[in-house]
LOPA-355445 format. One record per residue (C-alpha): x, y, z. Coordinates in steps of 0.02 Angstrom, whole numbers, plus 50000, padded with zeros to 5 digits. Layout:
<atoms>
XYZ;...
</atoms>
This chain:
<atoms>
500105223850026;501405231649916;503035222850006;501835206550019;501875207049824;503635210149830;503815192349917;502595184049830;503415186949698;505245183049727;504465165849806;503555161549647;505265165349544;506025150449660;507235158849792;508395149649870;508005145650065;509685155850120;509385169250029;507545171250071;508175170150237;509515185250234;508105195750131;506695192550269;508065196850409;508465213750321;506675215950313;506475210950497;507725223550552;506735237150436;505025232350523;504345229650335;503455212350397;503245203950551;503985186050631;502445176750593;502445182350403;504175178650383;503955160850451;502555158150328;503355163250189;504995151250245;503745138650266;502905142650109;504385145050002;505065128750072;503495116550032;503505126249840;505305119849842;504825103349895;503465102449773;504515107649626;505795092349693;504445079249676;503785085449511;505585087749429;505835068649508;504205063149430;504635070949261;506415064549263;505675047849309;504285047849158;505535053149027;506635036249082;505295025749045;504875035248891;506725032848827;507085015348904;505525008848821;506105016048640;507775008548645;507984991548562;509744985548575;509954976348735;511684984548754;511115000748747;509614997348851;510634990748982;512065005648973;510665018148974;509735011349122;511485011849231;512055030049177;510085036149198;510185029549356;511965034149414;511205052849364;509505053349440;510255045649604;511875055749621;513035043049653;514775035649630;514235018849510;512675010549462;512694993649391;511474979649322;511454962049384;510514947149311;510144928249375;511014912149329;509914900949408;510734885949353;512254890849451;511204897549574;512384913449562;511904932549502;513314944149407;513694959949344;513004961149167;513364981049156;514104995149243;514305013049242;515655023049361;516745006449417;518705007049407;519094989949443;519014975249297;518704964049450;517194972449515;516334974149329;516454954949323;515814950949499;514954934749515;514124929449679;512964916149750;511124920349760;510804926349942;512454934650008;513164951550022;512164966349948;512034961849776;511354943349818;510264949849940;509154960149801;509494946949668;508624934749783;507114945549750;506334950849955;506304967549940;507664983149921;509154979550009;510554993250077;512074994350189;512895011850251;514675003550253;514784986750176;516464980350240;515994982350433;514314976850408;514194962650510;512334959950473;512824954250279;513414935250217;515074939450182;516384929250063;518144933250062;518614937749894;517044948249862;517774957750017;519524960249948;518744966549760;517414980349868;519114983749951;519834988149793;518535000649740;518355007149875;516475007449883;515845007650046;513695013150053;512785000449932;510944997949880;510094987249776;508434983849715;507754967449637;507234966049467;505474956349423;504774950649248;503154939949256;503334937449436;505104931449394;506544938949496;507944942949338;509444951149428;509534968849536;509994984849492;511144991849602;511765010249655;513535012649753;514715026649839;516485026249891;515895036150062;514745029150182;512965032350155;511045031650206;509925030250066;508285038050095;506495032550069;506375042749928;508025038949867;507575018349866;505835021649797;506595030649636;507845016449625;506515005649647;505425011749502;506965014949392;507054995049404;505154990149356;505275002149222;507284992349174;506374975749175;505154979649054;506424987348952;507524974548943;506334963048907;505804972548759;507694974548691;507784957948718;505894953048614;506634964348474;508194956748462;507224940648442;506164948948304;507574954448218;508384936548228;506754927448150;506734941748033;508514936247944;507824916947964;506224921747875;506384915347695;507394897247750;505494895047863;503694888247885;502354895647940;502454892548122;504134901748105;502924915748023;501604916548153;502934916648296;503554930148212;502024940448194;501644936248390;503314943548417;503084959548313;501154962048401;501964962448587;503014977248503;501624986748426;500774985048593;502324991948677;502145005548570;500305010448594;500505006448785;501735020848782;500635031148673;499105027848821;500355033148946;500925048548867;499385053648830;498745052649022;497255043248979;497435031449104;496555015949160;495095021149038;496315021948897;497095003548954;495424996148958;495055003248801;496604995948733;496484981148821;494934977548741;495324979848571;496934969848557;496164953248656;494464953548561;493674952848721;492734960848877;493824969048980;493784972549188;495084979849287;495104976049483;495984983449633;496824970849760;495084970349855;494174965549698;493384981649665;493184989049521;494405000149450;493715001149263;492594992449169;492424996648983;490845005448949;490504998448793;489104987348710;489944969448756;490854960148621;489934943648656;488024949348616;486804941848755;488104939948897;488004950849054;489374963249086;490674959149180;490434969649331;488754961349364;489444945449338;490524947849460;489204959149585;487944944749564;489094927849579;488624916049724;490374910849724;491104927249815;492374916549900;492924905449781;493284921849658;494334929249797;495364913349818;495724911449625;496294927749625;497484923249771;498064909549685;498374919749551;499034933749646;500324920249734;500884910949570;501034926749471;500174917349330;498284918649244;496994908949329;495484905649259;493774907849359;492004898549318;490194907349356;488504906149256;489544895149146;490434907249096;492454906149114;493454921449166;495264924749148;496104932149294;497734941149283;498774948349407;499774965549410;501184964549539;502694973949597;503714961649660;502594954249800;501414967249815;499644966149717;499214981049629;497724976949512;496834959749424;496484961349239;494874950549195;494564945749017;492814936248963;493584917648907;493794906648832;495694914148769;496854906548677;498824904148692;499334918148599;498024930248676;498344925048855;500354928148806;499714945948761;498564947448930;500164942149036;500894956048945;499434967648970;499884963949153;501354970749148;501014988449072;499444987849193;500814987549337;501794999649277;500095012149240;499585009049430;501375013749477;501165030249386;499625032549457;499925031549661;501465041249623;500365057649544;498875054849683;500205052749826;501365068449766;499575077649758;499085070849919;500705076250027;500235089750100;498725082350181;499765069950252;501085080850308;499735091850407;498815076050467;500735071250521;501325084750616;499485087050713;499675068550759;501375065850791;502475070750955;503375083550854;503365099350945;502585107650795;501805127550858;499725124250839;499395140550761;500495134350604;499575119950597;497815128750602;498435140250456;498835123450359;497375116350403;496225130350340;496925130050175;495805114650159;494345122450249;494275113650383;494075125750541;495205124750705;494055126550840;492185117950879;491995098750879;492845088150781;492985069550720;494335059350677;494045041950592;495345027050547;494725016250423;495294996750370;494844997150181;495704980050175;496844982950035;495714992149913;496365005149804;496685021249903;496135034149759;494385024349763;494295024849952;494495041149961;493415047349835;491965038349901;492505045150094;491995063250017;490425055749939;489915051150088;490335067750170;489615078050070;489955096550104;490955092550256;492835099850238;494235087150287;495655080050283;495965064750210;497785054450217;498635039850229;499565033250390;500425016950358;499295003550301;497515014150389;496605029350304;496475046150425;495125056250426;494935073750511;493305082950481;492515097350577;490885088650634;489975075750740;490095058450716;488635056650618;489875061750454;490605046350500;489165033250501;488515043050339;490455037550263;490195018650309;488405019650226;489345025550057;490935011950059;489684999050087;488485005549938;489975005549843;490604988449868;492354992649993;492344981850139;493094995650246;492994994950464;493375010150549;493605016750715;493055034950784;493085046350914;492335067350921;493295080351013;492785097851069;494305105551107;494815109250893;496355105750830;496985103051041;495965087351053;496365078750886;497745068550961;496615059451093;495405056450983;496565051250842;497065036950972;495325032551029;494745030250853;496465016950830;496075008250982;494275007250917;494844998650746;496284988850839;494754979550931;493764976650803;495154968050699;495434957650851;493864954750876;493484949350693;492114961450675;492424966350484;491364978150411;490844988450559;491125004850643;491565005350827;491565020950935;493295023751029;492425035551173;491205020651237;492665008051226;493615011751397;495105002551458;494444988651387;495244995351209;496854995451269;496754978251291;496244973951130;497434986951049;498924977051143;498174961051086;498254966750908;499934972850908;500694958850948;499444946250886;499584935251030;497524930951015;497844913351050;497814915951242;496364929051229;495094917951317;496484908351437;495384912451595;493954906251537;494384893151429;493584879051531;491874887451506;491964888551348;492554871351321;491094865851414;489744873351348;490324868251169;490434848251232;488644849751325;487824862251249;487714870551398;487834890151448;488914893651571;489884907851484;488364918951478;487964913951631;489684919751718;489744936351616;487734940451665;488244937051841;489484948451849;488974962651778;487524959751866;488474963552022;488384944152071;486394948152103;485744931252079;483744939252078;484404950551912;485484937951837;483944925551834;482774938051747;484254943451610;484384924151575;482444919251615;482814905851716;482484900951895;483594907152040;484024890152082;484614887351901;485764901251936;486594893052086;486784877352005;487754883051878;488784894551980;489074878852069;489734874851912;490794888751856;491804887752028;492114868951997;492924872751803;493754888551857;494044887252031;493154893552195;494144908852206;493464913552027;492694926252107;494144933452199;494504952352188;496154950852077;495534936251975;493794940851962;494444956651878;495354944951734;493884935351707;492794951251686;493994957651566;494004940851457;492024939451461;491644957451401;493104952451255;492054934951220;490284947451233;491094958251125;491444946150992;489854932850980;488584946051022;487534956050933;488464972850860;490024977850925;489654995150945;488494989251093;
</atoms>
C-alpha cells in the first residue's frame, strides 16, 4: 500500500509519461509492483494528462473570449485575435481575412508571423485556394501541402506569393455574424502538416468568439464616432446612439453571465429583463431548454411553454422555425392570437438553440434579440464543450469496447467499473435517434428513466449509446420517460449474456434495429434487433445508402393496383406466403372464401408474372412484402 502511495502520488504531481515509464521499469526489475499495476498507472497517468490538456485548452480558450470581448479598437481586436491564435495553435502565421462582396473577392485584413509584403496583402476570388474556400463560408477547410494539392482552385500568382513564404500546410475556418459569412481566419506552417480534429475545433471556436469581437470593436467605434457628432444632432442621432451604447452594456453583462457560470438560467434571466418580455429558450428539436420561472410580464397570458405544449399548430411551429433556422433571421409565429418571435442561434449552418420572445417587439428590441442570438450561440458553444470534456471518458470506454481495436478486455472491464456497471451477467445496449435534440437533455432524461441502473451513456456520431447491465425492460422504461418528456427519440436494442464479450453483437443488432426503423419511417418507436433477422440487414443497407426509391421494385405492380381499384392484392400475396402458399389458412387469415383466394392469385401471377412464385424470385418478393408489412402494419416491433 505504501509504494502504491508512492505512485499515487508522483501521478497526482503530473509526471511525465517517459519518466513514469523508466520509474515503473526500475520498479519492475525490483518486483515492487506487478505488470498489470504498472499498465494502470500508464494508463491512468496518461488519461490525467489528457484531462489536464483539455481543461488547460478550455481555460486558454475562455480567457480569449474574455479578452477579445473587452477590447474595443478594431486594430487591436484584430492583432490580438491572430497572435492568440498563432499561440494557442502552435504555428508558423495566423492571419484574418474579411469579404468584399462587391468584388466578390476576400483579403488579408491582418496577420501575425508573415515575411512577405505580398502575402499580407493577398487578395483572392471567393471560392479558390484555401483562403477562398473558408471565406465562402461551407465549413473548415485545410490542405497538408498547398502547392501540390491538386484538389484546390489554383491561380497563378497566388501560387508564386505561397512560393515565396514558403508556407506549405494551411487551414482556415469561416467567419459568421448574423448568419453572414465575414471573412476566415486562417492558421499556416512552412512544413507540411495535418491539422487535427481538435486542432480545427479550437480554430474553429477561436473564430465565433473573433466574429463577435470584431463586431463589437467595430459597434464601439461607431459609438465613439456618434459620440464626437453628438452636439451638431437630432434626436434620432440621440436614440441611435443610445441603441448603440445598450448592445455594449449587454456585451458587458453577457460576459458577466458567462463568467459567472450561470448559464442558460442566467441568459434567460437576462434575456428577460433587457426585452421587457417572456422569455423561452429551445433546443434544435423544439424542446425546452429554459423557460424563465417567473410570474409572466403580460398578466393573464399563459406561459410560454404551455403555449407551445398545447398549440394545434405543431407543424406549422416547426416549419417557422425552419424558416427561421434557414434565413438566419427572426420569424414570427401566431397561436391563440398570440404572436411569438422566433430567433435562431447558429454556428455557421448548424442549429444550436431558438430564442422565443412573447410579441409583439419592436425594431429596436428585435435588433437586441438578434443580438441575444448571438451570445445564446456562443453560451451553447461553452456548454457542449464542458459536458463533452466531462463526458470523454464514457465515450472513450464505449469506443474501444465497440470498435475493432484490439483493446485487452480486462482493461476495459476495469474502466467500465469505475462507472458501476459490472462485466459479466446480461447486458443491454440501446441506440437512440433523438432527432437533433439537445444531448445534455437526452441524456439526463435516459438516467431518469433508468433509475438505479448503472450505465454508460455516450455519443457515437449523430446516435446516443447506451450500455447498461440489465434486461431490456430498462430500455422500454427509457422510451416511456423521453416521450413523457417531450423528445421524439427511436431507438434500437438488443440483450447479451456473455458481459462485456457480447456487447459488440448486440451493439450492431440494436443499429440494424434503428437503421430499419428510419427506413421504415417508424418515428417514435423502439424495435428489438434480436427478433429482426436478416431481414435488418436489408434495411440497414437500404439506409446507408438511401436508395429507398426501389424498396418495393418487386412488387410495385401490386401495389399500384390495389391503390387504382381498391383492391388487396398485397396482403393477399404476403398472407399467402407466409402461409406456406396454404390456400385453406390464407382464406381464414383474410376471411374470405378459398375461391377468392385463387382468383386473386390468378391475379398476382398476371401483374407479377407466373414464375412469381419461383424459388429465387419468390425469395425477393418475400423479402419486399415483410419490408411493406413492416411499414403499414400495426407496430413495428411485431
Amino acid at each position: 500500500m505504501k509504494t502504491m502511495g508512492i505512485w499515487l502520488e508522483r501521478i497526482e504531481a503530473g509526471i511525465t509519461d517517459e519518466s513514469l515509464a523508466k520509474a515503473l521499469q526500475e520498479a519492475l526489475d525490483r518486483h515492487e509492483v506487478t505488470d498489470s499495476a504498472a499498465r494502470a498507472a500508464l494508463s491512468i497517468n496518461a488519461r490525467l494528462r489528457e484531462r489536464r490538456q483539455r481543461e488547460d485548452l478550455l481555460r486558454a480558450l475562455h480567457d480569449t473570449a474574455t479578452d477579445l470581448t473587452g477590447i474595443r479598437d478594431v486594430e487591436a481586436v484584430l492583432l490580438a485575435i491572430v497572435k492568440r491564435t498563432r499561440i494557442l495553435a502552435g504555428s508558423d502565421m495566423a492571419y484574418i481575412s474579411l469579404n468584399d462582396y462587391e468584388r466578390h473577392e476576400t483579403y488579408i485584413r491582418k496577420s501575425d508571423g508573415v515575411a512577405t509584403e505580398d502575402y499580407r496583402t493577398i487578395r483572392m476570388p471567393i471560392g479558390t485556394g484555401v483562403l477562398g474556400k473558408a471565406a465562402a463560408g461551407l465549413s473548415p477547410y485545410q490542405t497538408e501541402d498547398y502547392l501540390t494539392d491538386l484538389a484546390i482552385s489554383h491561380l497563378p500568382h497566388i501560387d508564386n506569393i505561397v512560393g515565396k513564404e514558403g508556407v506549405r500546410a494551411i487551414l482556415g475556418v469561416p467567419l459568421h455574424l448574423y448568419g453572414k459569412v465575414i471573412g476566415a481566419l486562417l492558421i499556416a506552417d512552412r512544413m507540411p502538416r495535418v491539422y487535427g480534429p481538435e486542432l480545427v475545433d479550437l480554430v474553429d471556436a477561436i473564430g465565433k468568439h473573433a466574429a463577435v469581437a470584431i463586431d463589437n470593436a467595430q459597434r464601439f467605434a461607431e459609438a465613439t464616432s456618434a459620440l464626437q457628432r453628438l452636439g451638431n444632432e437630432n434626436r434620432t442621432r440621440l436614440e441611435e446612439m443610445g441603441g448603440l451604447q445598450r448592445l455594449i452594456d449587454l456585451d458587458e453583462r453577457f460576459i458577466e453571465v458567462v463568467v459567472r457560470g450561470s448559464g442558460l438560467e442566467g441568459f434567460a434571466a437576462l434575456s428577460r429583463q433587457i426585452l421587457g418580455t417572456d422569455i423561452l429558450v429551445l433546443d434544435p428539436a423544439n424542446g425546452i431548454l429554459q423557460e424563465e420561472p417567473l410570474e409572466s410580464l403580460h398578466p393573464g397570458t399563459a406561459p410560454l411553454g404551455a403555449l407551445l405544449r398545447g398549440a394545434g399548430e405543431q407543424a406549422m411551429f416547426e416549419s417557422t422555425v425552419a424558416q427561421a433556422v434557414a434565413t438566419g433571421r427572426p420569424h414570427i409565429f401566431v397561436t391563440n392570437n398570440e404572436e411569438l418571435v422566433l430567433v435562431p442561434a447558429q454556428a455557421g449552418p448548424k442549429h444550436l438553440a431558438t430564442l422565443v420572445a412573447r410579441g409583439p417587439l419592436n425594431g429596436s428590441q428585435r435588433s437586441i434579440a438578434e443580438r441575444l442570438a448571438v451570445f445564446l450561440t456562443v453560451l451553447r458553444l461553452f456548454d457542449q464543450a464542458t459536458h463533452d470534456s466531462a463526458q470523454r471518458l464514457q465515450f472513450e470506454v464505449l469506443d474501444d469496447l465497440l470498435s475493432d481495436r484490439d483493446v485487452p478486455l480486462d482493461l476495459i472491464q476495469q474502466r467500465t467499473a469505475r462507472f458501476g456497471v459490472r462485466p459479466n451477467g446480461e447486458m443491454t445496449v440501446a441506440v437512440f435517434d433523438s432527432a437533433g435534440a439537445d444531448y445534455a437533455r437526452v441524456e439526463k432524461t435516459i438516467r431518469e428513466g433508468l433509475g438505479p441502473a448503472k450505465a454508460l451513456i455516450a455519443r457515437r456520431g449523430s446516435r446516443i449509446c447506451v450500455l447498461v447491465s440489465g434486461s431490456k425492460t430498462l430500455t422500454e422504461a427509457v422510451m416511456a420517460k423521453l416521450k413523457e418528456s417531450g423528445i421524439p427519440a427511436t431507438a434500437g436494442h438488443a440483450s447479451t449474456t456473455d458481459g462485456l464479450a457480447g456487447v459488440k453483437r448486440a451493439n450492431h443488432q440494436a443499429e440494424l434495429a434503428l437503421s430499419s426503423l428510419l427506413v421504415l419511417e417508424r418515428r417514435g418507436e423502439l424495435l428489438d434487433g434480436d427478433q429482426l433477422g436478416h431481414l435488418g440487414l436489408l434495411l440497414a443497407a437500404v439506409h446507408s445508402t438511401g436508395a429507398q426509391e426501389s424498396l418495393y421494385s418487386q412488387i410495385q405492380p401490386l401495389i399500384d393496383h390495389d391503390s387504382e381499384h381498391n383492391t388487396k392484392l398485397t396482403r393477399t400475396a404476403w398472407t399467402f406466403l407466409e402461409a406456406h402458399h396454404n390456400l385453406a389458412r390464407t382464406a381464414e387469415s383474410l376471411f374470405i372464401h378459398r375461391n377468392t383466394v385463387k382468383q386473386r392469385l390468378e391475379r398476382i401471377a398476371l401483374l407479377l408474372g407466373e414464375d412469381w412464385l419461383d424459388a429465387t424470385r419468390q425469395l425477393d418478393n418475400h423479402l419486399t412484402l415483410r419490408i411493406w408489412h413492416l411499414k403499414t402494419t400495426g407496430n413495428a416491433s411485431r
